[in-house]
N, C-alpha and C positions, 0 to 999 in steps of 0.2 A: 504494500500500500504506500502512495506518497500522492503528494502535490506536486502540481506543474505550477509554477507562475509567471505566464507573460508579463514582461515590463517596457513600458513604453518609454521612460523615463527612468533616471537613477540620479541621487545626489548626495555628493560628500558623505552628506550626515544620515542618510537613507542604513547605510551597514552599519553605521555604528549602535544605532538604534536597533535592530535588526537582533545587535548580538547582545546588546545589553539586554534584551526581550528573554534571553535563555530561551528561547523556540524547543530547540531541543534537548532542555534537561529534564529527562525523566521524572524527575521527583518534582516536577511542575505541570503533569501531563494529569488531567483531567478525567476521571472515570467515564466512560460514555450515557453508562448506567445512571447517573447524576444528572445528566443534560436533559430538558425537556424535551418533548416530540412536539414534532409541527404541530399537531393538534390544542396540544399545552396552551405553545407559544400565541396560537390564532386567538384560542379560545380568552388568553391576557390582554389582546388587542382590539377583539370585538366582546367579549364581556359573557357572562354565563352562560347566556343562551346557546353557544355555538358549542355543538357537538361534538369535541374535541376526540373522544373515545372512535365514535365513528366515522372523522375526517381520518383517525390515524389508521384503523382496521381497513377500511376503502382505499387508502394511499398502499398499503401494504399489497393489497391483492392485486392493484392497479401494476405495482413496482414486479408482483411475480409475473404479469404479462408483458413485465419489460416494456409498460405505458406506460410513459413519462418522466422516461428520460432524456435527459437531455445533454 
């Protein structure tokens, strides 16, 4: 697994930030388990009513069809 990142742009102080960041020290890496699902996140932004449970279960099946990705 990794990231690509196109840059269009780069400046001086761009790396040094970069590495001050620890990007990749382990002992700063984030459980995934911990992170909200889109559903979560939707449901924080439009408020109760949205079916967070069901946005994520329907994303799910959507993604085993290999719909919508992009």
């Amino acid at each position: 697994m990794g990231i690509l990142v196109d840059i269009d742009e780069a400046y001086t102080q761009c790396s040094k930030a970069f590495l001050r960041s620890h990007f990749w020290d382990p002992a700063r890496f984030i459980a995934p388990s911990t992170m909200p699902t889109g559903g979560q996140v939707l449901r924080a932004i439009q408020g109760d009513a949205f079916d967070a449970e069901r946005y994520d279960q329907e994303r799910a099946e959507r993604y085993k069809r290999r719909v919508g990705f992009y």
